[in-house]
VEXDREN-2710 file (C-alpha; in Angstrom, 1 decimal):
% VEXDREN-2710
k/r/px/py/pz
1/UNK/0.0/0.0/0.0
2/UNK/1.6/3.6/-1.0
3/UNK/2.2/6.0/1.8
4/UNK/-0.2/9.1/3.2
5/UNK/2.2/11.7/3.0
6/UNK/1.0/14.1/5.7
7/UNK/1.9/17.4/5.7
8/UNK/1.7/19.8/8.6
9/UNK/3.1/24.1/9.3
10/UNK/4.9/23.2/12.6
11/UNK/5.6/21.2/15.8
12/UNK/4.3/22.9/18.1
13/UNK/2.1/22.3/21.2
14/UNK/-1.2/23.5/19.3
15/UNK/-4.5/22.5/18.9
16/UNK/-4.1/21.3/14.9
17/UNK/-1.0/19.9/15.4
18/UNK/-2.4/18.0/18.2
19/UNK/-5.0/16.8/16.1
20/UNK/-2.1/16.0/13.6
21/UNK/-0.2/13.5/16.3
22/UNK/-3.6/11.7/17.2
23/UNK/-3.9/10.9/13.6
24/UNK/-0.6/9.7/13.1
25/UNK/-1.6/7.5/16.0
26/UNK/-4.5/6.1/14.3
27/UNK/-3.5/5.7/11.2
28/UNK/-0.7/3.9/12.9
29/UNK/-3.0/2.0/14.6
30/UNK/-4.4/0.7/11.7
31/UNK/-1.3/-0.1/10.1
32/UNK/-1.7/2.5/7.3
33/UNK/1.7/3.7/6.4
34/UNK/2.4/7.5/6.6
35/UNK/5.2/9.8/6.2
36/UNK/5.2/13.5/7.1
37/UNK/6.5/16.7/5.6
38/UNK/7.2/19.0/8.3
39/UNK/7.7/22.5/7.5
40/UNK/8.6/24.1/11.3
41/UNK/10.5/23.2/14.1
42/UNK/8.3/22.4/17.8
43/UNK/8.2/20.6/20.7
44/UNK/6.0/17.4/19.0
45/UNK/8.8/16.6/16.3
46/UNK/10.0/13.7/18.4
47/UNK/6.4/12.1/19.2
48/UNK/5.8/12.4/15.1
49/UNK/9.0/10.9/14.6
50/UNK/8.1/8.0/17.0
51/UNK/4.8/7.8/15.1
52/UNK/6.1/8.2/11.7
53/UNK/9.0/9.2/9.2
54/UNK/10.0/12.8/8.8
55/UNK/11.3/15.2/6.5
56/UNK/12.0/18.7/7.0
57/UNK/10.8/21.2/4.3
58/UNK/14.7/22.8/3.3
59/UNK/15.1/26.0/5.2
60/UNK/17.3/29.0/3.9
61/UNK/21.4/29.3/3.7
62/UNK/21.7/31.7/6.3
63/UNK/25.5/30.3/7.0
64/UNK/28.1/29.2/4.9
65/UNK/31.3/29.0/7.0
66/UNK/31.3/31.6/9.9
67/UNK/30.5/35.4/9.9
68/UNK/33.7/37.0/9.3
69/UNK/34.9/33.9/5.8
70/UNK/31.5/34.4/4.8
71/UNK/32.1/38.4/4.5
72/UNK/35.3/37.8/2.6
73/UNK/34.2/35.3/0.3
74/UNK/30.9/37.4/-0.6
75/UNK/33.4/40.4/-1.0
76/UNK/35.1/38.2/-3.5
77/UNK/31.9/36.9/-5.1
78/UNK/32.5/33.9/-4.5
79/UNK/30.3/33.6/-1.5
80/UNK/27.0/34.1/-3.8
81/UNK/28.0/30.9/-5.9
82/UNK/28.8/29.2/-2.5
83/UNK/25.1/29.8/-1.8
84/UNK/23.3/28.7/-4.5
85/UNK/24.9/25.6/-4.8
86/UNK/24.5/24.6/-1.0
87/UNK/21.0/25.6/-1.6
88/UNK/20.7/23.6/-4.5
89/UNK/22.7/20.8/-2.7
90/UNK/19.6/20.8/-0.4
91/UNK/17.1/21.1/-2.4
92/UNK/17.9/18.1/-4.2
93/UNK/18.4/16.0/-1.3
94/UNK/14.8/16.8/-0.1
95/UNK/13.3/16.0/-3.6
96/UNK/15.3/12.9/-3.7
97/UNK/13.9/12.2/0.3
98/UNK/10.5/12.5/-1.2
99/UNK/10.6/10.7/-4.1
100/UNK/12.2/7.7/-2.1
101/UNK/8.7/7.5/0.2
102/UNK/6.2/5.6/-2.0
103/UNK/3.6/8.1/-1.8
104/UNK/0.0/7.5/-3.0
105/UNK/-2.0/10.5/-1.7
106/UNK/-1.2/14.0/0.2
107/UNK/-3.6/15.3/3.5
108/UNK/-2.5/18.9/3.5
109/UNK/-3.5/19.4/7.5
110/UNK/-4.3/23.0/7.8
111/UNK/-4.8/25.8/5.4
112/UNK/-1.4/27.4/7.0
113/UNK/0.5/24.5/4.9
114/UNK/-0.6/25.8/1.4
115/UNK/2.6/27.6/0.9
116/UNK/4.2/23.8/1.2
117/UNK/2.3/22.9/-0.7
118/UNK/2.1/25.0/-3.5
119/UNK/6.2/24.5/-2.9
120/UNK/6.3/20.9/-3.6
121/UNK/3.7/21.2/-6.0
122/UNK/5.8/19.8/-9.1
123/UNK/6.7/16.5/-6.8
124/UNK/3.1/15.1/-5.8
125/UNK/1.4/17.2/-8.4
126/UNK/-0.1/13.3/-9.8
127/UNK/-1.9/12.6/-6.4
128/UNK/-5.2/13.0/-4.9
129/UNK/-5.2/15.7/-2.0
130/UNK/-7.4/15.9/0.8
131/UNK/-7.3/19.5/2.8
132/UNK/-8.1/18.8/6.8
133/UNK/-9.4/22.8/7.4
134/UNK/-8.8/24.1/10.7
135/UNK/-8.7/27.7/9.8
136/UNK/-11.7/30.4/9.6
137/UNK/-11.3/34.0/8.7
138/UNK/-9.3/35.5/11.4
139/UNK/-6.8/32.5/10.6
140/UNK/-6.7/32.8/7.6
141/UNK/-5.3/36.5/7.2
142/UNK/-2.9/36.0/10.2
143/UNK/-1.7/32.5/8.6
144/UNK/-1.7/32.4/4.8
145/UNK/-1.5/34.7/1.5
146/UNK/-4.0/34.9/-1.2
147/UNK/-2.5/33.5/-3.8
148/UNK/-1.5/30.7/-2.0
149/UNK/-4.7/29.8/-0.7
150/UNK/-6.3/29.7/-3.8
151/UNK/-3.6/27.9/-5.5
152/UNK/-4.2/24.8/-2.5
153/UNK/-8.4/25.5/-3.1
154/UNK/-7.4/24.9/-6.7
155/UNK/-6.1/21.7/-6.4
156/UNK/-7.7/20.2/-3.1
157/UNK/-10.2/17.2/-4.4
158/UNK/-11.1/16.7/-1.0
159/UNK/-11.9/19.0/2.1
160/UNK/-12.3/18.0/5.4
161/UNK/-13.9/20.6/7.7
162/UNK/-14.2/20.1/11.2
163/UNK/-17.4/22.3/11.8
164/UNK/-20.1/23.2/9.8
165/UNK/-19.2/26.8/10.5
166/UNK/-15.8/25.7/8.9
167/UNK/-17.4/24.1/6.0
168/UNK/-19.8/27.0/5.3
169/UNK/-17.1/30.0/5.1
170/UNK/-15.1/27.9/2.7
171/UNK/-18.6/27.8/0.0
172/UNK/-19.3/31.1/0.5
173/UNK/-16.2/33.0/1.1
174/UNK/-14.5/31.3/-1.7
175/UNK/-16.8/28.9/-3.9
176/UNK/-15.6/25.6/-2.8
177/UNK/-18.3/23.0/-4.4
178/UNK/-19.9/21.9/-0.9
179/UNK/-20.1/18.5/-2.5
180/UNK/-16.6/17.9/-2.1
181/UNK/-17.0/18.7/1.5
182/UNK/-16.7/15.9/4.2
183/UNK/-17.9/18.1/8.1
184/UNK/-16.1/15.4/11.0
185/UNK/-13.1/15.7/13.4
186/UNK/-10.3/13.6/13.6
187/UNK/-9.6/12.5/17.4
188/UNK/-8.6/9.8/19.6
189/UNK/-11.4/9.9/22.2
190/UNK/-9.6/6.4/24.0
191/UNK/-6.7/8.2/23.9
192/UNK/-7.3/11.5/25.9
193/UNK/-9.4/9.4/27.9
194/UNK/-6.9/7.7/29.3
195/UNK/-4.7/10.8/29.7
196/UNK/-7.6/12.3/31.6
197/UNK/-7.8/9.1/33.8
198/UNK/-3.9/9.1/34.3
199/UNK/-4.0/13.2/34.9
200/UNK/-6.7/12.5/37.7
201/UNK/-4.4/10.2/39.5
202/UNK/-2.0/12.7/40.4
203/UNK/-1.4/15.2/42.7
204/UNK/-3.1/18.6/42.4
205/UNK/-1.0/20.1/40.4
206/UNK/-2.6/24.1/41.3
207/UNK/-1.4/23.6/44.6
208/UNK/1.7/24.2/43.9
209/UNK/0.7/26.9/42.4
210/UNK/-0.9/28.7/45.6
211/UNK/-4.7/27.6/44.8
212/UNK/-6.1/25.7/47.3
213/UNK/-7.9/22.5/47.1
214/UNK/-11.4/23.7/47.2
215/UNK/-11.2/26.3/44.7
216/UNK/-13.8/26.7/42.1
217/UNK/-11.2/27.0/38.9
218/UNK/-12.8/28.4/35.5
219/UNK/-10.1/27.2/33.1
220/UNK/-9.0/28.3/29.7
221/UNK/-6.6/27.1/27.1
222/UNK/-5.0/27.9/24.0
223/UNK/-2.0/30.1/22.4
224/UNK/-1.7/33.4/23.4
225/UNK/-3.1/35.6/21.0
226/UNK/-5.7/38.2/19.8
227/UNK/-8.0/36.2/18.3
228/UNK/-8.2/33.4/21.3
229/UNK/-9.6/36.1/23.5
230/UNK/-6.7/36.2/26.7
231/UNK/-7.8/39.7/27.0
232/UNK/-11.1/38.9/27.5
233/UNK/-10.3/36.1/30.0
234/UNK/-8.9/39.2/32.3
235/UNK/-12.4/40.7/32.0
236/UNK/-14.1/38.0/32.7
237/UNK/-12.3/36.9/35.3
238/UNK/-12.6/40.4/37.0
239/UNK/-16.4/41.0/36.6
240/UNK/-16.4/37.3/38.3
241/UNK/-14.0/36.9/41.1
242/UNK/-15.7/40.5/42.2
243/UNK/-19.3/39.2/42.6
244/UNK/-17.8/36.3/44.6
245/UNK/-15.7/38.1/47.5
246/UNK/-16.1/35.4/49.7
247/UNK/-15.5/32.0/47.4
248/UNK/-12.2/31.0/46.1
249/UNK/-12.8/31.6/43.0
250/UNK/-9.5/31.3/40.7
251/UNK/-9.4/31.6/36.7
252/UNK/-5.9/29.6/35.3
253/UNK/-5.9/30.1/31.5
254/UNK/-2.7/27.0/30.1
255/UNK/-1.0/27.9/26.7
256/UNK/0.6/31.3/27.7
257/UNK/4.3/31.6/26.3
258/UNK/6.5/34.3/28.2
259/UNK/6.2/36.8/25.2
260/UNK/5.4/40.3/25.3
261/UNK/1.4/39.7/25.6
262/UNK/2.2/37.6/28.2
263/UNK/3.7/40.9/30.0
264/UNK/0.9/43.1/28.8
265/UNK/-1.6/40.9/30.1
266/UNK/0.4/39.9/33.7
267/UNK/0.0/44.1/34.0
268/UNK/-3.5/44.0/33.8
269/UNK/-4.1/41.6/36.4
270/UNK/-1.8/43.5/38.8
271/UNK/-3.2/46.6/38.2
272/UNK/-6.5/45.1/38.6
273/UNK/-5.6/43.6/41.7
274/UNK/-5.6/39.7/40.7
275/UNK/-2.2/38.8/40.3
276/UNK/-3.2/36.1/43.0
277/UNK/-6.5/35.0/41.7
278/UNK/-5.4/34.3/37.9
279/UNK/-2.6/32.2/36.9
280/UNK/-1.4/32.0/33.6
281/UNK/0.4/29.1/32.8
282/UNK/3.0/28.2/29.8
283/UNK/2.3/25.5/27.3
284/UNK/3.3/22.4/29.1
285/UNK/2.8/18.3/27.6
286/UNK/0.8/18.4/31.2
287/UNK/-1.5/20.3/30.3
288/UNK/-4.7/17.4/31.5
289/UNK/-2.9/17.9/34.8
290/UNK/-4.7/21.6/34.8
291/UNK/-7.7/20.8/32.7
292/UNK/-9.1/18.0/34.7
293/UNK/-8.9/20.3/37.8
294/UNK/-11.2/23.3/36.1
295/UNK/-14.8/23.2/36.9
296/UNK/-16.0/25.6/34.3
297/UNK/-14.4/26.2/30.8
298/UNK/-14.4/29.8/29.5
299/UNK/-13.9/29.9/25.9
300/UNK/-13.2/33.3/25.0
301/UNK/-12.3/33.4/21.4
302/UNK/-12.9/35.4/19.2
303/UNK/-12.5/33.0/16.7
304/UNK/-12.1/29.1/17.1
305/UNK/-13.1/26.7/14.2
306/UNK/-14.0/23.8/16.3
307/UNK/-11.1/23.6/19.5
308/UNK/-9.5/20.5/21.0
309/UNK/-9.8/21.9/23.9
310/UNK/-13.3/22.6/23.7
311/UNK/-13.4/18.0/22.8
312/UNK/-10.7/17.7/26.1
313/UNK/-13.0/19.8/28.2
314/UNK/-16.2/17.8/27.5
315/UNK/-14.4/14.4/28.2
316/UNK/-13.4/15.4/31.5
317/UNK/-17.0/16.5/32.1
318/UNK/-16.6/20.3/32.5
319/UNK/-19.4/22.3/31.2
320/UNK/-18.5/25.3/28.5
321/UNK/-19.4/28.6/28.3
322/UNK/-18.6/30.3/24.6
323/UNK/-19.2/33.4/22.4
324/UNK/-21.8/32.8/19.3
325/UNK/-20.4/33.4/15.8
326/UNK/-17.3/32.5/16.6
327/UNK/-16.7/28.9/15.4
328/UNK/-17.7/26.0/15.8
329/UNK/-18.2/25.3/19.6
330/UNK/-21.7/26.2/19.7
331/UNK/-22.6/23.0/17.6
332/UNK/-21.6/21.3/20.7
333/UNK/-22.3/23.3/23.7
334/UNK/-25.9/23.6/22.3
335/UNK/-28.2/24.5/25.0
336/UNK/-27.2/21.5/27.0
337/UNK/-24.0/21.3/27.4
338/UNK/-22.9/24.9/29.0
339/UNK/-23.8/28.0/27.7
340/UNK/-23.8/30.3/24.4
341/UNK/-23.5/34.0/24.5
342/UNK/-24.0/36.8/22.5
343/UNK/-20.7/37.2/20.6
344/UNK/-18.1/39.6/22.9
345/UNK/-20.8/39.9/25.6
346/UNK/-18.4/39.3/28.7
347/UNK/-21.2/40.5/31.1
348/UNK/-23.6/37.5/29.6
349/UNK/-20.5/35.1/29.9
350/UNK/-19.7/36.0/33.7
351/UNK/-23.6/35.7/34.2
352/UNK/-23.2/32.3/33.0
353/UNK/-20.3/31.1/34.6
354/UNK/-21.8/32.9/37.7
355/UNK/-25.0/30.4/37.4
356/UNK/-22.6/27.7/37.0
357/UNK/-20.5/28.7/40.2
358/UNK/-24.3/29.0/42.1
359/UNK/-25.6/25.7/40.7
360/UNK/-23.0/22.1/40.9
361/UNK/-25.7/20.3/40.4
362/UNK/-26.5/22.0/36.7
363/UNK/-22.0/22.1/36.2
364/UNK/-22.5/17.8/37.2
365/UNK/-25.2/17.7/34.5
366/UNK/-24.1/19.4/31.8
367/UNK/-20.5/18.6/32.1
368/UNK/-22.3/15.0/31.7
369/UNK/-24.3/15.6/28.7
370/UNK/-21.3/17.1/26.9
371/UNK/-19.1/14.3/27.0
372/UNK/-21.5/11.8/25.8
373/UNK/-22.1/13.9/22.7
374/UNK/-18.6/14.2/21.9
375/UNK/-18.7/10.4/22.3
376/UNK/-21.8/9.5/20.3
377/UNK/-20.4/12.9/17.5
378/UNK/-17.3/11.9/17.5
379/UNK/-16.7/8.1/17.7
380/UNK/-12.5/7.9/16.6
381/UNK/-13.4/4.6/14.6
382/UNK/-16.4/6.0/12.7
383/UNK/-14.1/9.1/12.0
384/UNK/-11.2/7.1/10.8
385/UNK/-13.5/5.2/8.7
386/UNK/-14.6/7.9/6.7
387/UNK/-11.0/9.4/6.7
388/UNK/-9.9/6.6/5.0
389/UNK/-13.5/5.8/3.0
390/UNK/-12.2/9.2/1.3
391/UNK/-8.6/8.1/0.6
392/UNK/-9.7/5.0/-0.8
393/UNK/-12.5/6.6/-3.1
394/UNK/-9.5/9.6/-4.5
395/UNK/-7.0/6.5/-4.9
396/UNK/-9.3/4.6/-6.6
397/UNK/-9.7/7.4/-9.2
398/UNK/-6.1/7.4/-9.8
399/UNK/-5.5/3.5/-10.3
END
């Protein structure tokens, strides 16, 4: 059987590129082999490299010899040709990597990987491709070009959208026949279950942290960037924590890199007087350790197609509490499983998460009913079949 050839923007600790390494896992799994084109560096490379094998998309000559030969031998012209053959050099020793894989079909995860693609074009131009889209507007502008978008739309047989938000922006934004669009997500429901079942064994990890064990803990997670809302997670927290005085009430939002919006938003809370009541904590592979322990999820973006965390939240029974119009979370929260608010109204989420704090009985219940939809919406086997009823029906075409 020909390989999958995968590929995917970066390696880092994200939500898509989670939902990359589960896949790898269940292709794996089911003995489907899989190679994958990685064009960024990140902390997952060595758990896709124990799934699968891995080639690095070439990066630039930034270094022939050492600073001060390179300066001489560019003074002397020579350094120019240096360059253009070592970038040659690589070049074809990436072409000749991925001509050497046996590859049948492409799955371009992510619309940020059309620049790959359309770079590699010319070497898998003769296979089927199947786009798994993540991306909604916001995304799209902060993540891709025009031209390059268009070029992957051009040439995708197959998209896989994992909301029906997702799925709709794609027709009407940019024409993509909805008949080639396939609306499921791709995740191993066993496998966070048993992380969440390992992560509950431990220790509480927020003591450490200066939260005591009884807290109530509204949790978010996610990179740290406009469009996922942190800023609004300061709000939030404060109209919150101030109507409860007298409960320990703590907000601890997981993602949070030590980058200048880190430092912007650490400001806020001191000057707002809850340096001590909301922790912000860097992306860490522990990450169930702090999600298992939140009662309530706040999901304060702007924008999120359809979140992994959002999935991981519901199968550790926590109820959510989202924005409308902004993704795809609100085809699973429903009316059952948390709560939807009008889009940026942080007064109607604190409300909510206030009703939440006020009733554990209604948290127990809906926390309840959102895992067993994720369940019965998002079997991994059914999904997996229809992943791979799609690759058989685009091979097929090609035979």
């Amino acid at each position: 059987m020909k390989k999958i050839l995968l590929i995917g923007h970066d390696a880092n600790r994200a939500g898509a590129q989670l939902v990359l390494l589960q896949m790898l896992q269940m292709l794996k799994q089911r003995n489907i082999p899989t190679h994958l084109l990685l064009a960024g560096d990140g902390s997952l490379e060595t758990e896709y490299r124990h799934l699968t094998g891995v080639t690095k998309l070439p990066q630039p000559v930034e270094r022939l010899y050492g600073r001060r030969i390179d300066k001489v031998l560019y003074l002397l012209r020579i350094g120019q040709w240096l360059h253009r053959r070592e970038e040659q050099r690589r070049r074809q020793a990436f072409e000749a990597e991925l001509r050497a894989q046996n590859i049948g079909l492409v799955m371009v995860n992510t619309i940020t990987s059309s620049k790959t693609y359309r770079a590699i074009h010319d070497l898998v131009k003769s296979y089927p491709v199947i786009l798994f889209v993540h991306e909604l507007e916001m995304a799209v502008r902060m993540y891709t070009q025009p031209d390059h978008l268009r070029f992957m739309l051009d040439h995708t047989d197959r998209m896989i959208a994992v909301s029906r938000a997702v799925a709709r922006h794609y027709v009407e934004t940019y024409g993509f026949d909805p008949a080639h669009i396939s609306t499921f997500q791709l995740i191993d429901i066993p496998n966070l279950l048993q992380k969440i079942n390992h992560a509950r064994q431990l220790p509480d990890v927020l003591i450490q942290h200066g939260i005591p064990a009884n807290a109530l803990v509204i949790g978010g997670c996610g990179n740290a960037e406009w469009r996922k809302g942190n800023d609004l997670f300061n709000v939030i927290a404060r109209q919150v924590i101030s109507r409860y005085p007298d409960l320990p009430v703590y907000f601890v939002w997981v993602g949070m890199p030590r980058t200048p919006l880190y430092e912007d938003l650490a400001l806020d809370l001191e000057k707002a007087g809850l340096a001590d009541r909301v922790l912000l904590i860097e992306p860490t592979p522990e990450v169930f350790r702090y999600t298992t322990r939140f009662d309530i999820f706040a999901l304060c973006s702007r924008e999120d197609p359809y979140p992994l965390v959002v999935l991981e939240a519901a199968l550790s029974e926590t109820p959510v509490v989202c924005f409308e119009k902004a993704g795809g979370a609100p085809e699973l929260v429903e009316n059952d499983g948390g709560f939807v608010v009008p889009y940026l109204d942080t007064v109607s989420m604190a409300d909510r998460i206030g009703a939440l704090i006020e009733d554990p009985t209604q948290r127990r219940t809906m926390g309840q009913t959102l895992r067993r939809k994720v369940i019965e919406r998002h079997s991994s086997e059914q999904s997996m079949d229809s992943f791979l009823s799609i690759v058989n029906q685009l091979s097929a075409l090609t035979t």
